[in-house]
C-alpha positions as CSV (number, residue, x, y, z in Angstrom):
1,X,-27.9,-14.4,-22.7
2,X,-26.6,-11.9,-20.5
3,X,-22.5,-13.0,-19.2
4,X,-22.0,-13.3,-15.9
5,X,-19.4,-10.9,-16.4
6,X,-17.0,-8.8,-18.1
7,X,-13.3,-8.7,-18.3
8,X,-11.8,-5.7,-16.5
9,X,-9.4,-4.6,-19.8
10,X,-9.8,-2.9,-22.6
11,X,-8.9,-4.0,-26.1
12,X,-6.5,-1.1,-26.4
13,X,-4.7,-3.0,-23.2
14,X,-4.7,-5.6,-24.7
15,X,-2.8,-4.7,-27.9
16,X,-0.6,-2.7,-25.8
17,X,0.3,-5.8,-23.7
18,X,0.9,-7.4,-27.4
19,X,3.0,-4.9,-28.4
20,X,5.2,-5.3,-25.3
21,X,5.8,-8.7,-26.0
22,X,6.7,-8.4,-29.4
23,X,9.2,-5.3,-28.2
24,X,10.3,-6.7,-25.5
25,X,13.7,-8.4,-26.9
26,X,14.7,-4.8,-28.0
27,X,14.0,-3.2,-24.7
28,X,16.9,-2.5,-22.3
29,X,16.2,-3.7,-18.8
30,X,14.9,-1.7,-15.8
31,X,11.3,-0.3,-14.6
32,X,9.0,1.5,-16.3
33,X,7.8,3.4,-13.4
34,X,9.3,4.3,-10.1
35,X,7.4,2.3,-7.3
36,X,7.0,2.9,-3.1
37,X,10.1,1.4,-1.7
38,X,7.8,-1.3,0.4
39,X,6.1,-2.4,-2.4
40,X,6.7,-5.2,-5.2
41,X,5.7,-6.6,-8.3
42,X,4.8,-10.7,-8.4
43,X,3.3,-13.3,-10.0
44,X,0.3,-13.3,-7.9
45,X,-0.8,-13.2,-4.5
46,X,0.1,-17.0,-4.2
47,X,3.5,-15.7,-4.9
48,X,3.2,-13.0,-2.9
49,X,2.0,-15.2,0.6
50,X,4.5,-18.0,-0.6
51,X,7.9,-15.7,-0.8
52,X,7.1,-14.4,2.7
53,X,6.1,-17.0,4.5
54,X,9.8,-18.3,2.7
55,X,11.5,-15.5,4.2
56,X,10.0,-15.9,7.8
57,X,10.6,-19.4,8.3
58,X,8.3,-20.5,11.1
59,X,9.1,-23.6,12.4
60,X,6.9,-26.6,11.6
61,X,3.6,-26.7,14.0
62,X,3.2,-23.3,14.8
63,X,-0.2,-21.6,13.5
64,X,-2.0,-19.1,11.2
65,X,-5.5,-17.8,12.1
66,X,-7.1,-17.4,8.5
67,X,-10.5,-16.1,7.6
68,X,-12.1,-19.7,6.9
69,X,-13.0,-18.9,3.1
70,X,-10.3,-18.5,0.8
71,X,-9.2,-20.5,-2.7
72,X,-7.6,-23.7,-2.5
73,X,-4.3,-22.8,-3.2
74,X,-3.8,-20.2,0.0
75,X,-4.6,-22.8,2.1
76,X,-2.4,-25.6,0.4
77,X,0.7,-23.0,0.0
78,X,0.3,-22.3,4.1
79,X,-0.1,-26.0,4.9
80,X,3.0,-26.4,2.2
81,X,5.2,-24.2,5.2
82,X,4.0,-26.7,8.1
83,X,1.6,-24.1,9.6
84,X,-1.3,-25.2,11.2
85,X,-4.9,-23.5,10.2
86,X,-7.0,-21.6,12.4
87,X,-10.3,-20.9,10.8
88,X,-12.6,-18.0,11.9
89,X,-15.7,-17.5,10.1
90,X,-17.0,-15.1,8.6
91,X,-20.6,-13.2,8.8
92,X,-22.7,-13.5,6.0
93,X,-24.3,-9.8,6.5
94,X,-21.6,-7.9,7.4
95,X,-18.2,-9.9,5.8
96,X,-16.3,-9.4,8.8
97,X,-14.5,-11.7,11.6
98,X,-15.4,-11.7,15.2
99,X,-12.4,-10.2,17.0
100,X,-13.4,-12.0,19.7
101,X,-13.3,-14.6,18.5
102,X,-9.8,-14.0,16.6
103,X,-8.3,-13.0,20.3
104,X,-9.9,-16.8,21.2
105,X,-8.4,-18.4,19.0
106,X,-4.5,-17.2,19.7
107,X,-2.5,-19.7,21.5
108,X,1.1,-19.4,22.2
109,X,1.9,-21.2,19.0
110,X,-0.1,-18.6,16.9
111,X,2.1,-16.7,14.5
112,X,0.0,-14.7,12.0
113,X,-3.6,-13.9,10.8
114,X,-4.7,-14.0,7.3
115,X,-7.2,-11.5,6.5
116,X,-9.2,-12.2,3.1
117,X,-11.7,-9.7,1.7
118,X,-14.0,-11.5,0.4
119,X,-16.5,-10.2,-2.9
120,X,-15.3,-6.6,-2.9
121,X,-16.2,-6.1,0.5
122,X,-13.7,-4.5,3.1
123,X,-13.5,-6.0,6.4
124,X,-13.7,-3.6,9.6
125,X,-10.0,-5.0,11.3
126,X,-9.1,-2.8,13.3
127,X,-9.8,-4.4,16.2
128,X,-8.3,-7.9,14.8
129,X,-5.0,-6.0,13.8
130,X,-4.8,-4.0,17.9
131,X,-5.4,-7.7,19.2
132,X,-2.2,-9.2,16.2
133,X,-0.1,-6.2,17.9
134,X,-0.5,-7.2,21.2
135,X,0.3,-10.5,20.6
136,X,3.0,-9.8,18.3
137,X,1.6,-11.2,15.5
138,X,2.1,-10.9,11.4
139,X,-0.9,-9.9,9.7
140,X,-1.4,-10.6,6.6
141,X,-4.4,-9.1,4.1
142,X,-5.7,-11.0,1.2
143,X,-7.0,-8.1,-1.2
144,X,-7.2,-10.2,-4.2
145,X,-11.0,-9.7,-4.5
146,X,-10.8,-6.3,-3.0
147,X,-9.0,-3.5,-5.7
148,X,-10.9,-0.4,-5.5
149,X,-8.3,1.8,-6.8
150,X,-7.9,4.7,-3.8
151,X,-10.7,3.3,-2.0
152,X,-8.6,0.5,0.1
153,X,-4.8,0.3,-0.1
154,X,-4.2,-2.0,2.9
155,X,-4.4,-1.0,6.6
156,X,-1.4,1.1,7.7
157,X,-0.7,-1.3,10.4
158,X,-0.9,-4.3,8.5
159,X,3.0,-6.3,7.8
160,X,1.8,-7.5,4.3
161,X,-1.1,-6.3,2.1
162,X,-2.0,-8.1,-1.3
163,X,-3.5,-7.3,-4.4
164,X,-4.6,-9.6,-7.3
165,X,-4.4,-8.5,-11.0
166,X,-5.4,-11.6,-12.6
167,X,-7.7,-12.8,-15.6
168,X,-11.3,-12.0,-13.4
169,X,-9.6,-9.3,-11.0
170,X,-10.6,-5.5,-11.1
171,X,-8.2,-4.0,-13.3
172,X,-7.0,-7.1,-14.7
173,X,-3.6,-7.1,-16.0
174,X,-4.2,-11.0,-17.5
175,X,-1.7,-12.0,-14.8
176,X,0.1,-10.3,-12.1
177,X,0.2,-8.6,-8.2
178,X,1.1,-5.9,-6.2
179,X,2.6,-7.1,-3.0
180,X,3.2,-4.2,0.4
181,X,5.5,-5.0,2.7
182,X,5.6,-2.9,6.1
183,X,9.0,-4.0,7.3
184,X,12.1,-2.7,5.8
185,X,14.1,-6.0,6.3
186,X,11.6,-8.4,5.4
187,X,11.2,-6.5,2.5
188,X,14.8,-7.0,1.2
189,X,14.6,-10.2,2.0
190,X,11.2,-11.2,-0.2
191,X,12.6,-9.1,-3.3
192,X,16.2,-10.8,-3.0
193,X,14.1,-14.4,-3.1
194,X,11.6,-13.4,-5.8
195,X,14.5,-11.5,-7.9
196,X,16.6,-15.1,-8.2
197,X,12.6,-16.9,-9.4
198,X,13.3,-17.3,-13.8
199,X,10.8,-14.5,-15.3
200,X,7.2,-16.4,-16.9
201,X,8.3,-16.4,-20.7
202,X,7.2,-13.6,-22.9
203,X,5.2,-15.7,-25.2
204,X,3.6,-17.6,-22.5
205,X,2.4,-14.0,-21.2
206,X,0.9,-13.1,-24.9
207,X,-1.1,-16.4,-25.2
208,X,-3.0,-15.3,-21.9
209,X,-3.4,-11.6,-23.7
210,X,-4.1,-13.6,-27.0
211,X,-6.9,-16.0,-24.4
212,X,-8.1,-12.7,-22.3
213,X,-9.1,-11.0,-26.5
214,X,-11.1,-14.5,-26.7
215,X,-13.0,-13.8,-23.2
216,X,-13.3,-10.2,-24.0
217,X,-15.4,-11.2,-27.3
218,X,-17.2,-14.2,-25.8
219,X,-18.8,-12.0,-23.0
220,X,-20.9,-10.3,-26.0
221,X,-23.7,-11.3,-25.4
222,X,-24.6,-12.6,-29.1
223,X,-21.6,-14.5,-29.4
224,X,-22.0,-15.6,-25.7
225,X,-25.6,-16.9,-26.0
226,X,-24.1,-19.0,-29.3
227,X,-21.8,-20.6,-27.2
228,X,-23.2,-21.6,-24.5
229,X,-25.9,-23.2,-26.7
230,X,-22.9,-24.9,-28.6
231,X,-21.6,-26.2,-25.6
232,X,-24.8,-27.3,-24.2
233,X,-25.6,-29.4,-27.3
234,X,-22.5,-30.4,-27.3
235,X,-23.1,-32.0,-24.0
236,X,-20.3,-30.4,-22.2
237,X,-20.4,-28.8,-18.7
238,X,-20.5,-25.2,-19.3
239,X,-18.9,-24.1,-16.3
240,X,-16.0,-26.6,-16.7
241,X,-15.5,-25.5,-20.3
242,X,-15.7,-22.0,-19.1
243,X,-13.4,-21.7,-16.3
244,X,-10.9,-24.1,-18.2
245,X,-10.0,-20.5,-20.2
246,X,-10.1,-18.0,-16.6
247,X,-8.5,-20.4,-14.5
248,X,-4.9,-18.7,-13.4
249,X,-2.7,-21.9,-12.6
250,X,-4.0,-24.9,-14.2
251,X,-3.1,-28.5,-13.2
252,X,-1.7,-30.0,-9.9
253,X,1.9,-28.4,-9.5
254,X,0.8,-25.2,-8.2
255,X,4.8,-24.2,-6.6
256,X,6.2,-24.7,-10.2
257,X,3.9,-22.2,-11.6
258,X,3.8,-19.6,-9.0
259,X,7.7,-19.4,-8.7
260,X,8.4,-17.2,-10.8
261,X,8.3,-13.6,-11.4
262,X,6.3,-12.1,-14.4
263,X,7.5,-11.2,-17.4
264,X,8.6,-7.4,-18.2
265,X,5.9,-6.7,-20.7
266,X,3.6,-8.1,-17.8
267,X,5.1,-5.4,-15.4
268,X,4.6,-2.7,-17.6
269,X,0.9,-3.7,-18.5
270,X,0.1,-3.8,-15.0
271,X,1.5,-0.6,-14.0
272,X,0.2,1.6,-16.1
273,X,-3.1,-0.2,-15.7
274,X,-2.3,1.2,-12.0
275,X,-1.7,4.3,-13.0
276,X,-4.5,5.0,-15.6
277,X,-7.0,3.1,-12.9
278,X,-10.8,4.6,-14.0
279,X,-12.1,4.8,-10.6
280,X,-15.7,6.0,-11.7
281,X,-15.4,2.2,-12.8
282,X,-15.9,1.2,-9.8
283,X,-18.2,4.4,-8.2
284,X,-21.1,2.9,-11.1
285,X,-20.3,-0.5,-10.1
286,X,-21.5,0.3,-6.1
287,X,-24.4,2.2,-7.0
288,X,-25.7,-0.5,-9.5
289,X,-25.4,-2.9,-6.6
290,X,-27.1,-0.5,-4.6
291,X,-30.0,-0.3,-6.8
292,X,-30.6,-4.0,-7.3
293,X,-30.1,-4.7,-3.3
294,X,-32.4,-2.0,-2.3
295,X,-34.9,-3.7,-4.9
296,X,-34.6,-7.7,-4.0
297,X,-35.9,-9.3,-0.6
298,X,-33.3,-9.1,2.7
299,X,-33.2,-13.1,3.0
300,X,-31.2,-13.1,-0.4
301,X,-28.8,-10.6,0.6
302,X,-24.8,-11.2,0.8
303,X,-22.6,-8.7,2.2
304,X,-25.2,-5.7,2.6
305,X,-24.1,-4.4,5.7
306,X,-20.5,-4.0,4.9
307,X,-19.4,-0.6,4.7
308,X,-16.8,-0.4,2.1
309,X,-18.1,-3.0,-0.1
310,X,-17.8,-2.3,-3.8
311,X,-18.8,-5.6,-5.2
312,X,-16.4,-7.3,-7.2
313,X,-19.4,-10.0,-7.3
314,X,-22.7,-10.0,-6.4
315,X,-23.7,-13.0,-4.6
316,X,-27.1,-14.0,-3.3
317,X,-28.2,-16.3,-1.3
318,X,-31.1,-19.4,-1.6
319,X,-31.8,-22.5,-0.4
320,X,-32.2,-23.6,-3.7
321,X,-29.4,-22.7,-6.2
322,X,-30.2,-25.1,-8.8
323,X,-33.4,-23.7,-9.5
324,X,-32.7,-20.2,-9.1
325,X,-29.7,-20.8,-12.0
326,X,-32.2,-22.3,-14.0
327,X,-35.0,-19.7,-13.6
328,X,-32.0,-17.1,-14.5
329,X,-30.6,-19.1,-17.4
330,X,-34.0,-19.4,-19.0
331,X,-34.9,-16.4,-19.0
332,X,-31.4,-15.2,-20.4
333,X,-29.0,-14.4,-17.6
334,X,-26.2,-16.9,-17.0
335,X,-26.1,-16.9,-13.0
336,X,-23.6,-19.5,-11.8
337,X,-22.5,-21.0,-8.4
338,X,-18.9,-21.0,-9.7
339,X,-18.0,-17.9,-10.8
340,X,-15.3,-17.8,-7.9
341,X,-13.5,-21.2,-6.9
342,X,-13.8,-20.6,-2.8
343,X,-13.9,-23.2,-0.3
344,X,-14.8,-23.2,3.2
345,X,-12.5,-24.6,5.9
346,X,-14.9,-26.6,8.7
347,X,-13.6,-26.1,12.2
348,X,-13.3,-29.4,13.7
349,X,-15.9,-30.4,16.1
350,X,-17.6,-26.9,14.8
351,X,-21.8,-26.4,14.1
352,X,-22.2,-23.7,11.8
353,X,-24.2,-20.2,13.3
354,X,-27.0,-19.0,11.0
355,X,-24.8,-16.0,10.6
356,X,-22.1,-17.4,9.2
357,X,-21.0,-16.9,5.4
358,X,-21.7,-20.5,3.5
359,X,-21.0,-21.2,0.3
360,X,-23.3,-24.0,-0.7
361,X,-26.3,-21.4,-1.2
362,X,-24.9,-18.7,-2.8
363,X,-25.5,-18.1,-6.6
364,X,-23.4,-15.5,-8.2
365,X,-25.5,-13.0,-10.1
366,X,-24.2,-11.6,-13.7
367,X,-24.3,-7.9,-13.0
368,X,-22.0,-5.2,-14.3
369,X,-22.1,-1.3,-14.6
370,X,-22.4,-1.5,-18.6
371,X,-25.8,-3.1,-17.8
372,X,-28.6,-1.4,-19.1
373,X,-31.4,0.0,-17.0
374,X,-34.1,-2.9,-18.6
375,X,-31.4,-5.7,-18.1
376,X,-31.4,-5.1,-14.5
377,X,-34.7,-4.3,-13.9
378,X,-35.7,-7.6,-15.6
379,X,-32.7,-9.4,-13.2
380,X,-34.3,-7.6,-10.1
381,X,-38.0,-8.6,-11.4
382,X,-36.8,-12.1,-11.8
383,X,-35.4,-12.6,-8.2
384,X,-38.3,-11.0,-6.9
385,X,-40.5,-13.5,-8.7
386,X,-38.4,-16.3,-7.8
387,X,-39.8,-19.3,-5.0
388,X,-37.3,-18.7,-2.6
């Protein structure tokens, strides 16, 4: 069975990650690498959101617009800070908000916007961040599914921009985030409150390394066809047994694992993954999207009219998921409706456009650029073929 994916490390990274650990007692403190004076190392974008919305302080009631798909935990850290949420959707074609109806939705108690990238895809804002200006608003963009290397660092206008280096991201480093602050002050401020957070322990770090070497191998496709059958016969739900190893904060207490700041060998993992980025990794990874797209029906397609999109996932789109999973899983590629662990804020009183990006219908597809050339023109042959 073809994965649905492939960890974005190599095994080399991961020994040298090891190797940090087990040299990090004998390592005098400081940075491995100089970094821009407006940017910072954290945990990870929940962090990130978390330690600035700490250092602004809004009072209680006032509101965030937010892009109305994002994980759970964004939501729960911003309701955490007594911030109301303001969701915009989101259109299924192009992955972008309406800045009209962003400017709509501002109200004298409106303090920020959230922008999240969703899939890969880069949102057109500059219309959303001229409307956040006038207002005098914070804008804040949510990059965790969007690392391209050079192809998207943030917009310049934008107060804080955020980029996700954990266990699924693009250029992985197991854990970890690069966080851009625009104002000078602000700044200070978030690296004064994260610098006081305790450091995750070293040897907690190397049992993810030790866990991200046992994803690595599983995604094999040998190996992985084994053990999905073993679960399977095992009567287990595959996707619960799989995301209990790629899930980034486990269990209910999500402030007492964020809070904190990652440990040194986790810093200098991640920044020399930064600085070796391969970014003909993700050149192959477009035009392997492009070729199945251009091959498979319009009314399955996510995200095509997107502009900067380079496809982090590849979602499609059916009205029946269940039976597209299974026609894929048959026939030896593991789609999956839960490869990402989105939700969808409902607007109160709000009836869904056709237009708008769902997430009951999507099914992720398991494409990569180390695909072959039959593997995907079997995957494209098999959508095609599909009732949909």
């Amino acid at each position: 069975m073809i994965p649905r994916g492939k960890l974005y490390i190599s095994y080399k990274n991961l020994v040298e990650g090891a190797y940090y650990c087990l040299t990090d007692r004998f390592r005098s403190p400081g940075p491995d690498v100089d970094q821009c004076a407006n940017e910072m190392v954290c945990l990870s974008v929940r962090t990130g959101i978390d330690l600035v919305l700490n250092a602004l302080n809004f009072p209680p009631g006032f509101e965030m617009i937010v892009t109305d798909i994002n994980i759970p935990d964004m939501f729960a850290i911003i309701n955490w800070h007594e911030l109301t949420l303001v969701p915009i959707p989101v259109n299924k074609y192009t992955l972008n908000m309406s800045p009209a109806q962003v400017e709509a939705a501002i109200t004298p108690a409106t303090k920020a916007i959230l922008i999240t990238h969703l899939f890969g895809g880069i949102m057109e804002i500059e219309e959303i961040v001229a409307i956040a200006k006038k207002h005098n608003l914070i804008i804040f963009e949510d990059c965790a599914q969007a690392y391209a290397g050079n192809l998207y660092s943030g917009n310049p206008a934008s107060d804080v921009v955020m980029f996700s280096f954990g266990f699924i991201k693009t250029n992985t480093a197991i854990s970890g985030a690069m966080i851009k602050i625009k104002d000078p002050g602000l700044y200070t401020e978030v690296v004064a409150q994260n610098g006081h957070y305790h450091q995750q322990s070293t040897a907690g770090y190397f049992k993810k390394l030790f866990k991200g070497l046992f994803v690595k191998l599983l995604t094999n496709k040998v190996i992985y066809t084994g053990f999905y059958n073993l679960v399977m016969a095992l009567g287990k739900d595959f996707e619960q047994v799989l995301g209990g190893f790629t899930k980034g904060f486990p269990g209910n207490d999500i402030f007492r694992q964020i809070r904190h700041q990652p440990s040194t060998p986790n810093q200098r993992l991640l920044r020399k993954k930064l600085a070796n980025f391969d970014q003909n990794s993700i050149t192959k990874r477009i035009q392997l999207a492009k070729d199945i797209l251009s091959k498979i029906p319009d009314n399955y397609k996510i995200g095509f009219e997107n502009k900067r999109h380079s496809y982090w996932v590849m979602p499609v789109e059916t009205h029946n998921p269940d039976a597209l999973i299974k026609h894929l899983r048959n026939n030896g590629f593991d789609a999956s409706q839960k490869a990402s662990s989105l939700i969808k804020l409902s607007e109160a009183g709000g009836v869904p456009k056709p237009e708008e990006l769902a997430l009951d219908n999507l099914v992720y597809l398991p494409v990569y650029p180390a695909m072959s050339a039959k593997g995907r023109n079997k995957l494209i042959q098999l959508i095609i073929n599909f009732s949909h």
